[in-house]
CHARMM internal coordinates of N, CA and C (Angstrom, degrees):
IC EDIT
DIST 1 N 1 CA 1.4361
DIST 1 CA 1 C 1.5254
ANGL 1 N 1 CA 1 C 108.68
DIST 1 C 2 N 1.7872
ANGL 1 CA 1 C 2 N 119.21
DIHE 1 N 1 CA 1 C 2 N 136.31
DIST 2 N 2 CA 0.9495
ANGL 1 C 2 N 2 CA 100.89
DIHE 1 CA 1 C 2 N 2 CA 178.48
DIST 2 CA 2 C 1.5351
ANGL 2 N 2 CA 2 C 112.61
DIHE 1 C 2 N 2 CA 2 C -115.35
DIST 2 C 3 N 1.3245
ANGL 2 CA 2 C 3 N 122.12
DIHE 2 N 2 CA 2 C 3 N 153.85
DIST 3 N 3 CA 1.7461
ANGL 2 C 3 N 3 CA 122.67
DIHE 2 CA 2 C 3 N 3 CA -159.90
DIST 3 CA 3 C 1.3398
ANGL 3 N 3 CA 3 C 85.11
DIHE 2 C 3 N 3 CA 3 C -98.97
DIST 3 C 4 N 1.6822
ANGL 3 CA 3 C 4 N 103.38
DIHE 3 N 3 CA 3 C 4 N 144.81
DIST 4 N 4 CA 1.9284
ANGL 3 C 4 N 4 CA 126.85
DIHE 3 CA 3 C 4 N 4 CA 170.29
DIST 4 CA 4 C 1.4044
ANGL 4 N 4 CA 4 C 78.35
DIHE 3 C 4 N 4 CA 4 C -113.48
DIST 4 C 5 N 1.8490
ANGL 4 CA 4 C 5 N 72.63
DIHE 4 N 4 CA 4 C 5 N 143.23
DIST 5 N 5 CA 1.7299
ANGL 4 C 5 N 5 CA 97.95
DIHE 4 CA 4 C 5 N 5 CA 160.26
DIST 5 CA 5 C 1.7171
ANGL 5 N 5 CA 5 C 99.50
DIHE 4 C 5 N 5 CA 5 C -98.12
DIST 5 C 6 N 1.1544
ANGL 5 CA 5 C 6 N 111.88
DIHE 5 N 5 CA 5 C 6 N 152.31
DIST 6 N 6 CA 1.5295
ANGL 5 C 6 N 6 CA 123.00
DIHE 5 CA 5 C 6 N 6 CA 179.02
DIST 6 CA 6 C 1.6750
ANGL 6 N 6 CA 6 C 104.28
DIHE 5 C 6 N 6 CA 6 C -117.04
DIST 6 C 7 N 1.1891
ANGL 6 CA 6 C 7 N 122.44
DIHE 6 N 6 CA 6 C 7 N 114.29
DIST 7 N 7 CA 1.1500
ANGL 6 C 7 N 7 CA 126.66
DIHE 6 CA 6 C 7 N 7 CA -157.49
DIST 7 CA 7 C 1.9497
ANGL 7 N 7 CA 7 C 86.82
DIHE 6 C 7 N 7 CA 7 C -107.72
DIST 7 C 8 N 1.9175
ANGL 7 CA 7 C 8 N 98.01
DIHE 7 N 7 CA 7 C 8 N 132.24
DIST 8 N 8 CA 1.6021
ANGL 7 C 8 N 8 CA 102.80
DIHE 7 CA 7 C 8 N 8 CA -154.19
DIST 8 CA 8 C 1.2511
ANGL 8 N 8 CA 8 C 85.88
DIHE 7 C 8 N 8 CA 8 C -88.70
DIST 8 C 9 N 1.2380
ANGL 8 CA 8 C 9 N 147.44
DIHE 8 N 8 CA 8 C 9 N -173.06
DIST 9 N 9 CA 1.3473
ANGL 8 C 9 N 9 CA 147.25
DIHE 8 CA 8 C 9 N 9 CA 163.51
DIST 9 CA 9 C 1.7230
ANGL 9 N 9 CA 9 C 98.89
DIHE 8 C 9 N 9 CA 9 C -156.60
DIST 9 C 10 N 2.0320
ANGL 9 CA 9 C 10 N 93.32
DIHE 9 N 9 CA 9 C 10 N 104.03
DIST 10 N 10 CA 1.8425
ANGL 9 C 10 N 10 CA 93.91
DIHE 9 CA 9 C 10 N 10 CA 172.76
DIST 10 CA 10 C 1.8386
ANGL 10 N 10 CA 10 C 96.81
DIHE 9 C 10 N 10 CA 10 C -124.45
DIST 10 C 11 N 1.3570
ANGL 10 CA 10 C 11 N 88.80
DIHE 10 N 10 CA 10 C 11 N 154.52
DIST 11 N 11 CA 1.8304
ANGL 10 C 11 N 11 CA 104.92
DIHE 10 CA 10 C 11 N 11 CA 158.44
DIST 11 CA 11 C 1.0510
ANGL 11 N 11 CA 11 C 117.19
DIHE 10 C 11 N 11 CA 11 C -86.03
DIST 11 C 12 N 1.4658
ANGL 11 CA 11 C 12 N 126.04
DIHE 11 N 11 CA 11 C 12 N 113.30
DIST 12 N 12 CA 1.6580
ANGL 11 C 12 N 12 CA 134.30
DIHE 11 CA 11 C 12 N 12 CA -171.56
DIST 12 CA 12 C 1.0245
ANGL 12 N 12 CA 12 C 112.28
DIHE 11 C 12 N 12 CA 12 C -119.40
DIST 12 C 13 N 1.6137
ANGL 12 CA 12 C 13 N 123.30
DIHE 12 N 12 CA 12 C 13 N 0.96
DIST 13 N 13 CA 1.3591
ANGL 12 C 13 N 13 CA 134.08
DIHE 12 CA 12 C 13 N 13 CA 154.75
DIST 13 CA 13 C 1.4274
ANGL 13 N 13 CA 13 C 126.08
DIHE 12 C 13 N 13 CA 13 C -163.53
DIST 13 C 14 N 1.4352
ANGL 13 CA 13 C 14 N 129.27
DIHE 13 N 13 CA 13 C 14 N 144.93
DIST 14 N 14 CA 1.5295
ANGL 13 C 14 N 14 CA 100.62
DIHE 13 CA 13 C 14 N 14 CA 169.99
DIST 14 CA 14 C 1.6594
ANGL 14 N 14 CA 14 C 94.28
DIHE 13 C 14 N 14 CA 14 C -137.85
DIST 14 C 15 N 1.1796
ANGL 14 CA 14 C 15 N 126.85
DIHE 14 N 14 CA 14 C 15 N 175.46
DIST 15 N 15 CA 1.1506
ANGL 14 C 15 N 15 CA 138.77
DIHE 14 CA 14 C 15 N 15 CA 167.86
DIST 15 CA 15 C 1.3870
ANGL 15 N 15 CA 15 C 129.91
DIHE 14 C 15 N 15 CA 15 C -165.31
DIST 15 C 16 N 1.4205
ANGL 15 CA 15 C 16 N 127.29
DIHE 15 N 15 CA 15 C 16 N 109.84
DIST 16 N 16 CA 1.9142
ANGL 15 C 16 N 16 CA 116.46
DIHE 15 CA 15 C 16 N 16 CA 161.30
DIST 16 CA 16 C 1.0314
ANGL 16 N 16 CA 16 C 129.42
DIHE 15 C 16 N 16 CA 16 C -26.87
DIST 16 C 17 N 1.0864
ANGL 16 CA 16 C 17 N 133.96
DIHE 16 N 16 CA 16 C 17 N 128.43
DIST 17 N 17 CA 1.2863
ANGL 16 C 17 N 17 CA 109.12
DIHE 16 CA 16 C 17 N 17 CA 163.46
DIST 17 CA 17 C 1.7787
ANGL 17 N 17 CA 17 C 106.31
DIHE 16 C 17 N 17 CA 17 C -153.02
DIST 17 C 18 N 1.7947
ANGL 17 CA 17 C 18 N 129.58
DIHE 17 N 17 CA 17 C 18 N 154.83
DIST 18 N 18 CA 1.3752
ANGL 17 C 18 N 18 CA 130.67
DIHE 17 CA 17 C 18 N 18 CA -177.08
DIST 18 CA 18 C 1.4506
ANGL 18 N 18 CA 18 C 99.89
DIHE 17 C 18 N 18 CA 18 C -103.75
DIST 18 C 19 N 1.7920
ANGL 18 CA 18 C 19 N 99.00
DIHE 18 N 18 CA 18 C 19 N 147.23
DIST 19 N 19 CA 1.2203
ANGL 18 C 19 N 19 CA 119.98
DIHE 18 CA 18 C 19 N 19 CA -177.91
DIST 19 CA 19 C 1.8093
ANGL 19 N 19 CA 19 C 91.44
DIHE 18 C 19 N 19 CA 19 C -83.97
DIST 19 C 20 N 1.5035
ANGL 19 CA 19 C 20 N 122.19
DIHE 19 N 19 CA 19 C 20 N 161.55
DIST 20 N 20 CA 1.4030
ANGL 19 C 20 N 20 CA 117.46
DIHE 19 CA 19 C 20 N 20 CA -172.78
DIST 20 CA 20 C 1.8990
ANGL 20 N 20 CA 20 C 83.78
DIHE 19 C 20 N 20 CA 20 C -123.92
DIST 20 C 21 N 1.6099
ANGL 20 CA 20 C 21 N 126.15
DIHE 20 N 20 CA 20 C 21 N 172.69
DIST 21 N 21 CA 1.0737
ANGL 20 C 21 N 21 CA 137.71
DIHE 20 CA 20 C 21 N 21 CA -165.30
DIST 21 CA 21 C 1.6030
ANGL 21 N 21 CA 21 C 104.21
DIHE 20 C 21 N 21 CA 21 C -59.05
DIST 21 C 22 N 1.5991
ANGL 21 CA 21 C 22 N 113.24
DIHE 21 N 21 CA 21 C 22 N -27.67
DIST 22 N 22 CA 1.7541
ANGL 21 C 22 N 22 CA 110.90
DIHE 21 CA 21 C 22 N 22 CA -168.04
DIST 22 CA 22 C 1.8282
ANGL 22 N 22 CA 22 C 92.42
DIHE 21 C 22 N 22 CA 22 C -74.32
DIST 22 C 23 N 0.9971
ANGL 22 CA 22 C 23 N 139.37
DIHE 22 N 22 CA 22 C 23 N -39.80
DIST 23 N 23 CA 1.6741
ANGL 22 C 23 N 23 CA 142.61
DIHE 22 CA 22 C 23 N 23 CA -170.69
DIST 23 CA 23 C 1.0653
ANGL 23 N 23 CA 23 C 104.35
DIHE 22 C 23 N 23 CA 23 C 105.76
DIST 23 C 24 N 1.7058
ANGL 23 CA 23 C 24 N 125.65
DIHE 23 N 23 CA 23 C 24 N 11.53
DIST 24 N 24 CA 1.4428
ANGL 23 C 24 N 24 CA 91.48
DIHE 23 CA 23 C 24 N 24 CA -177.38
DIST 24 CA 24 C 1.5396
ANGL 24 N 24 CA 24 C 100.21
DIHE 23 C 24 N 24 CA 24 C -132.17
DIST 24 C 25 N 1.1708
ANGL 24 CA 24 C 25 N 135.50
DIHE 24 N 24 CA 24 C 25 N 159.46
DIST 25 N 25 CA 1.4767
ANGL 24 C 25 N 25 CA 140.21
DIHE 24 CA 24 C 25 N 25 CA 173.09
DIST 25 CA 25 C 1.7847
ANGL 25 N 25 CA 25 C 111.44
DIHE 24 C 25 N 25 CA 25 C -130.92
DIST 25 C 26 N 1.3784
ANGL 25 CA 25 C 26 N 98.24
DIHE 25 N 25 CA 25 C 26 N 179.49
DIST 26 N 26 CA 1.1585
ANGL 25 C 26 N 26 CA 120.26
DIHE 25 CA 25 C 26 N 26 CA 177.40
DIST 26 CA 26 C 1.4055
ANGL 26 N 26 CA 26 C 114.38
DIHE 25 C 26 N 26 CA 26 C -157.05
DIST 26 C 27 N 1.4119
ANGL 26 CA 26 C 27 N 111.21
DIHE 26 N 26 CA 26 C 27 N 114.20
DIST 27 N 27 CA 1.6253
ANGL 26 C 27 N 27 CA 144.76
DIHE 26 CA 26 C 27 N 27 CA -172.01
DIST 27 CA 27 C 1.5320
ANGL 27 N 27 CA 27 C 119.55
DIHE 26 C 27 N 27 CA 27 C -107.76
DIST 27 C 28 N 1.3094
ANGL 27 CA 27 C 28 N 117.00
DIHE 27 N 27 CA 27 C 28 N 104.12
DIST 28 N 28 CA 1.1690
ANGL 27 C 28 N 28 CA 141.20
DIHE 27 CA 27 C 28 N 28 CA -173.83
DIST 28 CA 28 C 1.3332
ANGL 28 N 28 CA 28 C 117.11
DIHE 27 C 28 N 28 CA 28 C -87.93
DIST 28 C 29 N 1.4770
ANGL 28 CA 28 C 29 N 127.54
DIHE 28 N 28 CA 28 C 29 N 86.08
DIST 29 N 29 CA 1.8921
ANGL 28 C 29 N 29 CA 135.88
DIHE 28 CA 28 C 29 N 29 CA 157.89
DIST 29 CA 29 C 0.8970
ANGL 29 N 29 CA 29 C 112.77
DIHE 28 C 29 N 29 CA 29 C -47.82
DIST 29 C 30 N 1.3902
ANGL 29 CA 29 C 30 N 119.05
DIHE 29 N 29 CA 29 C 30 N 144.98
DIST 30 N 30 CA 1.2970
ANGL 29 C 30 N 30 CA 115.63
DIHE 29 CA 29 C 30 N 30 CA 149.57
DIST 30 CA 30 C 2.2673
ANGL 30 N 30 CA 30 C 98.15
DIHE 29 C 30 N 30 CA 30 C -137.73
DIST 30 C 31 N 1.3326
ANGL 30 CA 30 C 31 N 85.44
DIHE 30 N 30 CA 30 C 31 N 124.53
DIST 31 N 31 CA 1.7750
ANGL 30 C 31 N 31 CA 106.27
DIHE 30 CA 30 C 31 N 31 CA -159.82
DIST 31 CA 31 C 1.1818
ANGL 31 N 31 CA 31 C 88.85
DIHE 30 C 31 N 31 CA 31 C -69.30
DIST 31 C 32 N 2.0567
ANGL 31 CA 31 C 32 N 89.95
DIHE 31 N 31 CA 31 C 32 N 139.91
DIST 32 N 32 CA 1.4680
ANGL 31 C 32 N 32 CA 87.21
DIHE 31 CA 31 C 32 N 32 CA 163.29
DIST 32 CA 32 C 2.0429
ANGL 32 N 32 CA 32 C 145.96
DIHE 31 C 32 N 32 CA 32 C -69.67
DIST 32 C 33 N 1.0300
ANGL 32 CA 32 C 33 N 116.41
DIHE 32 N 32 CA 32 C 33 N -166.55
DIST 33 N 33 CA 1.4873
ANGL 32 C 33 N 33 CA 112.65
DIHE 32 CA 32 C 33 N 33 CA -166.08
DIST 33 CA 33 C 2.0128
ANGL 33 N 33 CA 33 C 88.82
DIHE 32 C 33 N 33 CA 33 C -65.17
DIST 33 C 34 N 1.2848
ANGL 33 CA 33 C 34 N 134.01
DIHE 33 N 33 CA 33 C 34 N -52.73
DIST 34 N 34 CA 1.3775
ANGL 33 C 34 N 34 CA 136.42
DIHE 33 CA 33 C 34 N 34 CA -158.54
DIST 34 CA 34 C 1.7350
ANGL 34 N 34 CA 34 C 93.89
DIHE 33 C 34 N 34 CA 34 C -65.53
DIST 34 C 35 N 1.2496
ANGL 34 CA 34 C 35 N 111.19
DIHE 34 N 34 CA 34 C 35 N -43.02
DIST 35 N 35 CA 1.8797
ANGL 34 C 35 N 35 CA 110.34
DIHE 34 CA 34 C 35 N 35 CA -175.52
DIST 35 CA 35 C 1.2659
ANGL 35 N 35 CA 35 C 117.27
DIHE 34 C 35 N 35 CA 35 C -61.54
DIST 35 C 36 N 1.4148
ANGL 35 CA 35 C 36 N 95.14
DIHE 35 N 35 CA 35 C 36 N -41.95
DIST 36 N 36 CA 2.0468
ANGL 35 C 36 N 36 CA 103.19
DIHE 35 CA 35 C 36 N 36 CA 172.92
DIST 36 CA 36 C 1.5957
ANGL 36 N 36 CA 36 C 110.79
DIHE 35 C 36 N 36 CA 36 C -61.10
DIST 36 C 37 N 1.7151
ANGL 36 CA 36 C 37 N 114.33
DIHE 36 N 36 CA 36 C 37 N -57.39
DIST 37 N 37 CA 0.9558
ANGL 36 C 37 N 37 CA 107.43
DIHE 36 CA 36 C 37 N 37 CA -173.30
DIST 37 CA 37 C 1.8476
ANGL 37 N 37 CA 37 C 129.56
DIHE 36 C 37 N 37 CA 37 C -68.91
DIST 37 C 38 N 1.4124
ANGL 37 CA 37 C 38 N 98.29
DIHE 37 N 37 CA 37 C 38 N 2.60
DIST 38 N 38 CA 1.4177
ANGL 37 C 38 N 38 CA 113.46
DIHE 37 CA 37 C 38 N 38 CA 158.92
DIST 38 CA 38 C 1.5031
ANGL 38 N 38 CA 38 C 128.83
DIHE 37 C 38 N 38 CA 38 C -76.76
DIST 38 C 39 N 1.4416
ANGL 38 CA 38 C 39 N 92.30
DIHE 38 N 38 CA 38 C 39 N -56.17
DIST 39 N 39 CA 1.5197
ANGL 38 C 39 N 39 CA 104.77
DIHE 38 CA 38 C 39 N 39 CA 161.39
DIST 39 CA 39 C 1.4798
ANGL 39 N 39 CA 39 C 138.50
DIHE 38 C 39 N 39 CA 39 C -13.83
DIST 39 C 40 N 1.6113
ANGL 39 CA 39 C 40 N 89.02
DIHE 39 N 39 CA 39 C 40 N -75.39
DIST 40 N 40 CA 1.4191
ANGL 39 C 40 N 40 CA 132.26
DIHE 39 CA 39 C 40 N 40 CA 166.97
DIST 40 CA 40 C 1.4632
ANGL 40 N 40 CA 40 C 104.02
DIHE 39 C 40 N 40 CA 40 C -57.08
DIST 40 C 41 N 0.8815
ANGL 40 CA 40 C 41 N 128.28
DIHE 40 N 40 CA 40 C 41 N -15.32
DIST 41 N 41 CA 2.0292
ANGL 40 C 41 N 41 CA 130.69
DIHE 40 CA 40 C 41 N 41 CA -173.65
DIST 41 CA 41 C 1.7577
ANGL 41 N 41 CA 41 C 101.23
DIHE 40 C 41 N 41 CA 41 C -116.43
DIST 41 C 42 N 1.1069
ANGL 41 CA 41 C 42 N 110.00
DIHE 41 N 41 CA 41 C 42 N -4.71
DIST 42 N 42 CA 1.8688
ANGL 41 C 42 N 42 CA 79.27
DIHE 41 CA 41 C 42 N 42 CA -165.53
DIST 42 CA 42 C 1.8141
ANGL 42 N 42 CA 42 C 86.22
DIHE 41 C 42 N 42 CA 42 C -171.73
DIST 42 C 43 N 2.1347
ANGL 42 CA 42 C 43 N 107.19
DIHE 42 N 42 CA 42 C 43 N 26.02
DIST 43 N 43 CA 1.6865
ANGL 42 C 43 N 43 CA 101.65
DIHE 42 CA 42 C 43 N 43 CA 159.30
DIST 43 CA 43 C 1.0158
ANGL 43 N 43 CA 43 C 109.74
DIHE 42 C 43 N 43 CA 43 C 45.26
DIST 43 C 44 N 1.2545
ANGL 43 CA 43 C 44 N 146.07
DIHE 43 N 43 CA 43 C 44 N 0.45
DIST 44 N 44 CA 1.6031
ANGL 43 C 44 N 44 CA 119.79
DIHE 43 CA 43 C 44 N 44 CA -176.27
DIST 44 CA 44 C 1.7107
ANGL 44 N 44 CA 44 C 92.12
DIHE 43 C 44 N 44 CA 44 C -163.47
DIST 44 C 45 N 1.4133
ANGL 44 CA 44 C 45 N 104.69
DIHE 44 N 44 CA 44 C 45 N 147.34
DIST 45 N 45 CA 1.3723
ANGL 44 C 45 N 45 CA 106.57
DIHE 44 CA 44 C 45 N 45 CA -176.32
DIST 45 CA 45 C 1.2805
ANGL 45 N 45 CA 45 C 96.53
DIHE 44 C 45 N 45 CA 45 C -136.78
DIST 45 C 46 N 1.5678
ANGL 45 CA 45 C 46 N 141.57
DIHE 45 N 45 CA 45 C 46 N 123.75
DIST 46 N 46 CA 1.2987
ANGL 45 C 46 N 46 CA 124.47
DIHE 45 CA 45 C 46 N 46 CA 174.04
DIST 46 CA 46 C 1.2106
ANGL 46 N 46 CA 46 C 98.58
DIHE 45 C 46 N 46 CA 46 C -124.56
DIST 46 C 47 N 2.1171
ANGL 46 CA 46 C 47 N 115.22
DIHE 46 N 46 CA 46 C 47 N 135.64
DIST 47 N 47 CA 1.5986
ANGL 46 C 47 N 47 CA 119.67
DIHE 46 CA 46 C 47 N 47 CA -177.75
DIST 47 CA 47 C 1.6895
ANGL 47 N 47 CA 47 C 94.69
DIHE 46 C 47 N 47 CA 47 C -137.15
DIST 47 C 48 N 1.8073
ANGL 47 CA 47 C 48 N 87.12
DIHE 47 N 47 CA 47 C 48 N 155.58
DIST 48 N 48 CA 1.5145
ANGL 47 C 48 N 48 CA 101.47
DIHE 47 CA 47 C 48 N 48 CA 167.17
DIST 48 CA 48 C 0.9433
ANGL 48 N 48 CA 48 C 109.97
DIHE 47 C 48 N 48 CA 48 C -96.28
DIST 48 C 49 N 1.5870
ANGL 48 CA 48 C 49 N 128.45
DIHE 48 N 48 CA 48 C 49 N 123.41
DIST 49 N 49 CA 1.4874
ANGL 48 C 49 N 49 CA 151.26
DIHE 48 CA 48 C 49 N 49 CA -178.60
DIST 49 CA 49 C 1.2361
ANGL 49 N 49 CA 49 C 105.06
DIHE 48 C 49 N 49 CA 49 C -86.93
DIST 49 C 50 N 1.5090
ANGL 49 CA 49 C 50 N 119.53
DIHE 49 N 49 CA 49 C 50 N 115.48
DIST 50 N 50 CA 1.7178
ANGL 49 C 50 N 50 CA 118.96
DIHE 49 CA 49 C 50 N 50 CA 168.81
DIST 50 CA 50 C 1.5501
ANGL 50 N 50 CA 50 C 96.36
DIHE 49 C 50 N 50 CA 50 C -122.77
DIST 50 C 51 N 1.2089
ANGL 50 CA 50 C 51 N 107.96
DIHE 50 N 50 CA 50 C 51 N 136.23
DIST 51 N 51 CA 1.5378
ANGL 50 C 51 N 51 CA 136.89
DIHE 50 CA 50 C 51 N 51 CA 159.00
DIST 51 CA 51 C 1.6650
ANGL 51 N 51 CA 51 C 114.95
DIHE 50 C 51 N 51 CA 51 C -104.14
DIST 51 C 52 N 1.4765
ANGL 51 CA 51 C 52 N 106.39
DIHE 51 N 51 CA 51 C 52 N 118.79
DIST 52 N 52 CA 1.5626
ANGL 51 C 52 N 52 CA 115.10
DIHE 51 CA 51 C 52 N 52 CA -177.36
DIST 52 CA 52 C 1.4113
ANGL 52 N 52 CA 52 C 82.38
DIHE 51 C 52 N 52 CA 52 C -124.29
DIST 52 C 53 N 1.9941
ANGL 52 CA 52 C 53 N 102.23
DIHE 52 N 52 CA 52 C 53 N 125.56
DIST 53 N 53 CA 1.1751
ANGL 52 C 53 N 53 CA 143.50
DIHE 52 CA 52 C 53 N 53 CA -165.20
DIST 53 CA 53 C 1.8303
ANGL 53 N 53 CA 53 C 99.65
DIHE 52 C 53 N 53 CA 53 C -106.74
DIST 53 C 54 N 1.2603
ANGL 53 CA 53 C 54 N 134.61
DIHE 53 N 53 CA 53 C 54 N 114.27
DIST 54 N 54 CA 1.2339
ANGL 53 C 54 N 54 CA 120.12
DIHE 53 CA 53 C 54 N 54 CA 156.77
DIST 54 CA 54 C 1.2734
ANGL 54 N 54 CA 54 C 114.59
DIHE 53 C 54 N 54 CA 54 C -116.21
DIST 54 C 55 N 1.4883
ANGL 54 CA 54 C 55 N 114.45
DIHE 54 N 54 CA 54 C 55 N 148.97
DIST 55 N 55 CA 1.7761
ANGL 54 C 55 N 55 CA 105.99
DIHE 54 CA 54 C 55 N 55 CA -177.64
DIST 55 CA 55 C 1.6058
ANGL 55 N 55 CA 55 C 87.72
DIHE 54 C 55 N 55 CA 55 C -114.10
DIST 55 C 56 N 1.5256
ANGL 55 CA 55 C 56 N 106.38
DIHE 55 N 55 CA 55 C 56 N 175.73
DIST 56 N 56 CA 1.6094
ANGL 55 C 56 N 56 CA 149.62
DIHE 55 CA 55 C 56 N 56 CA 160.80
DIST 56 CA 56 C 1.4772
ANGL 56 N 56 CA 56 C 99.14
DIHE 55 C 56 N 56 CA 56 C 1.49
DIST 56 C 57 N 1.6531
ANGL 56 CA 56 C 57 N 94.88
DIHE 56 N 56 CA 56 C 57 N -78.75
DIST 57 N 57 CA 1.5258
ANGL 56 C 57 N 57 CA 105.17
DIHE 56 CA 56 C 57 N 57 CA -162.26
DIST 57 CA 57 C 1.6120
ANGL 57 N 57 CA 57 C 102.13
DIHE 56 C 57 N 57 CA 57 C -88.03
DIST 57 C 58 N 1.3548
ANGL 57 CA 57 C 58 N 128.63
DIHE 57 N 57 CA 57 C 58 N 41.53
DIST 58 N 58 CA 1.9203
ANGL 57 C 58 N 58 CA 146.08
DIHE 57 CA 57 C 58 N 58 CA 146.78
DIST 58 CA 58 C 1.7484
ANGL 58 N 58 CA 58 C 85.05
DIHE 57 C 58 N 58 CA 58 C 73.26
DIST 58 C 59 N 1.0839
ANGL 58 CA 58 C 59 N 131.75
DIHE 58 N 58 CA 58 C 59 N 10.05
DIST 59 N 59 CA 1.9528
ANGL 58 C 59 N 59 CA 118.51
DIHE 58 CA 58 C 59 N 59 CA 160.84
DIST 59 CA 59 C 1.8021
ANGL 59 N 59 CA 59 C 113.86
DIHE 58 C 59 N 59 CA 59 C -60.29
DIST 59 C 60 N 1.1688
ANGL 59 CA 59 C 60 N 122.12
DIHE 59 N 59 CA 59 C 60 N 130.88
DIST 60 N 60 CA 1.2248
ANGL 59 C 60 N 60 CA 127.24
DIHE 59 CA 59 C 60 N 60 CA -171.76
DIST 60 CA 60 C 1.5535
ANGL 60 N 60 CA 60 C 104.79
DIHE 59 C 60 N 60 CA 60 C -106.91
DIST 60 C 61 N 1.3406
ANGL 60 CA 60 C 61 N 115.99
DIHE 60 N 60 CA 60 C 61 N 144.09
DIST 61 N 61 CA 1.6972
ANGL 60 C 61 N 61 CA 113.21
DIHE 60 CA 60 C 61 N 61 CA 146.29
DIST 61 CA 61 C 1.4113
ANGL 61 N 61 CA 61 C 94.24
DIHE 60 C 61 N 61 CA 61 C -177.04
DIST 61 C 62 N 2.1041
ANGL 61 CA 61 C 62 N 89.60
DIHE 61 N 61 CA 61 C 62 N 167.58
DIST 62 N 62 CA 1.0901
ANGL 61 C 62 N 62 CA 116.46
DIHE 61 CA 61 C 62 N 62 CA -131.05
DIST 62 CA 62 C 1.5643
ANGL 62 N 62 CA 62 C 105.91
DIHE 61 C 62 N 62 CA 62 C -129.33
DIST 62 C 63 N 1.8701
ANGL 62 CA 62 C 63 N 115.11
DIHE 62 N 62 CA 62 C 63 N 156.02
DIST 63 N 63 CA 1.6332
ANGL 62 C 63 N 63 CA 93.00
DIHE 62 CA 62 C 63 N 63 CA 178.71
DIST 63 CA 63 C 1.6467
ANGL 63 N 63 CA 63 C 76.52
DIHE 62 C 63 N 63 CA 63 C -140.01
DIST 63 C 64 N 1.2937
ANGL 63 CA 63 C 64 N 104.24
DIHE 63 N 63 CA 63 C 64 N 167.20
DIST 64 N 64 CA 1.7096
ANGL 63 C 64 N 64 CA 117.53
DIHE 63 CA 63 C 64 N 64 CA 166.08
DIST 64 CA 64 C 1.5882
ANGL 64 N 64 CA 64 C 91.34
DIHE 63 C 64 N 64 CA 64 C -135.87
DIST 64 C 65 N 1.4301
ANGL 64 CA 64 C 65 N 71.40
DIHE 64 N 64 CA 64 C 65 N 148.35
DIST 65 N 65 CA 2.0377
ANGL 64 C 65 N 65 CA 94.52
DIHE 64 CA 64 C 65 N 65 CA 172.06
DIST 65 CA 65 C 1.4551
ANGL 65 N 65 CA 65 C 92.04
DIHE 64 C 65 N 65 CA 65 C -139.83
DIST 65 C 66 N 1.4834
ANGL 65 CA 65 C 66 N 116.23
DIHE 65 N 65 CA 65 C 66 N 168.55
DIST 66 N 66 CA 1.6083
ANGL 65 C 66 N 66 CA 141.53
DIHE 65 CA 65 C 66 N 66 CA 153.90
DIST 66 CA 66 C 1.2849
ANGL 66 N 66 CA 66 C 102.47
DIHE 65 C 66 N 66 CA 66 C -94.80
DIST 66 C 67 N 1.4066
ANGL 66 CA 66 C 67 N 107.64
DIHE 66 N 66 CA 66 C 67 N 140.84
DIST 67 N 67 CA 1.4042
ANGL 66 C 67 N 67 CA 112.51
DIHE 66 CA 66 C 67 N 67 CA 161.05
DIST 67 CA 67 C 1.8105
ANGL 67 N 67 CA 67 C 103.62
DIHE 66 C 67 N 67 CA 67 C -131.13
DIST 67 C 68 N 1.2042
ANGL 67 CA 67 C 68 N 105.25
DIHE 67 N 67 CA 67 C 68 N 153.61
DIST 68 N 68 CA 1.6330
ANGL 67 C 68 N 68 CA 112.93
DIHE 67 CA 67 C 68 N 68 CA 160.13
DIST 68 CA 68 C 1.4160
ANGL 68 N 68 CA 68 C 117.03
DIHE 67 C 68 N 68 CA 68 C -115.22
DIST 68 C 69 N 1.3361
ANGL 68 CA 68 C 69 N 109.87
DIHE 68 N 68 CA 68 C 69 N 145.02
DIST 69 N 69 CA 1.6651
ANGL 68 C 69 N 69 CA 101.98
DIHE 68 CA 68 C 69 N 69 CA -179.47
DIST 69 CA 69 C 1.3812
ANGL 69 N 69 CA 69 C 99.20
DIHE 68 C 69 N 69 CA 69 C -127.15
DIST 69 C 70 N 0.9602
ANGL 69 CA 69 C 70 N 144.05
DIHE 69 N 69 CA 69 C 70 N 125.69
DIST 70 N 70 CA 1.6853
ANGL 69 C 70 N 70 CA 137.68
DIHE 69 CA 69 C 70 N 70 CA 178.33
DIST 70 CA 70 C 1.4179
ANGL 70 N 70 CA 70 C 96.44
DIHE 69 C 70 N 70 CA 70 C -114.03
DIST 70 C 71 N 1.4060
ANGL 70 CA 70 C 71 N 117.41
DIHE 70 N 70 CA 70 C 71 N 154.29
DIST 71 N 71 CA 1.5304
ANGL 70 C 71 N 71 CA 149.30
DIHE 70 CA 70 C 71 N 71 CA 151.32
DIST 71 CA 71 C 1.5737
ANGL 71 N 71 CA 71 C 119.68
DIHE 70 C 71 N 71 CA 71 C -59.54
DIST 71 C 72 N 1.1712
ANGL 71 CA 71 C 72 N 117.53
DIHE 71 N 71 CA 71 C 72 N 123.48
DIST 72 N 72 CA 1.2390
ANGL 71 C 72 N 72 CA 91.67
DIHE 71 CA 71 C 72 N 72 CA 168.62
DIST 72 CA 72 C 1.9069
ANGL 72 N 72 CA 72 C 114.76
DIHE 71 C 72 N 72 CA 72 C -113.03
DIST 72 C 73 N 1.0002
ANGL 72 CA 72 C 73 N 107.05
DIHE 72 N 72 CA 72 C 73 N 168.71
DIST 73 N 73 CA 1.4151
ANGL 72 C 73 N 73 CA 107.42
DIHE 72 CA 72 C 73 N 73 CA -162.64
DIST 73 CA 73 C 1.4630
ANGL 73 N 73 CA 73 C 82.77
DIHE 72 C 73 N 73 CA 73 C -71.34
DIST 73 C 74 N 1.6711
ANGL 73 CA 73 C 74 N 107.65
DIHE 73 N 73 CA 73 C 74 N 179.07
DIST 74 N 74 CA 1.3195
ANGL 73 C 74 N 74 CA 144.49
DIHE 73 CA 73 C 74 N 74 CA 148.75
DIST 74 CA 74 C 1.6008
ANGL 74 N 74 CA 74 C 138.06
DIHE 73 C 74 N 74 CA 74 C -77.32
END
COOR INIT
IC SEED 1 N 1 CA 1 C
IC BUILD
């Protein structure tokens, strides 16, 4: 028998946010209560980050990244 992985797919944050004339920004999460309390259980949290870009004339596109966030002990 062979075992599937089932890959979960949650939203642990979302936010608007405007690009300013330089192109670049910086967007500040704050994870939800289920992401923390993962965190906090298993040090390391790893998410796929998508940014949906729309311009002027309503054309959309899109990038994904991985991120990891680890805990650090005390």
């Amino acid at each position: 028998m062979r075992s599937v992985e089932v890959e979960v797919v949650r939203t642990v944050a979302r936010k608007p946010f405007r690009i300013g004339s330089s192109g670049r920004t910086t967007v500040k999460l704050k994870p939800n209560r289920a992401a923390m309390k993962q965190l906090r259980r298993k040090r390391k949290l790893k998410l796929k980050a998508k940014a949906v870009l729309k311009n002027a004339a309503g054309q959309t596109s899109s990038r994904t990244a991985t991120i990891t966030l680890r805990l650090r002990r005390r």
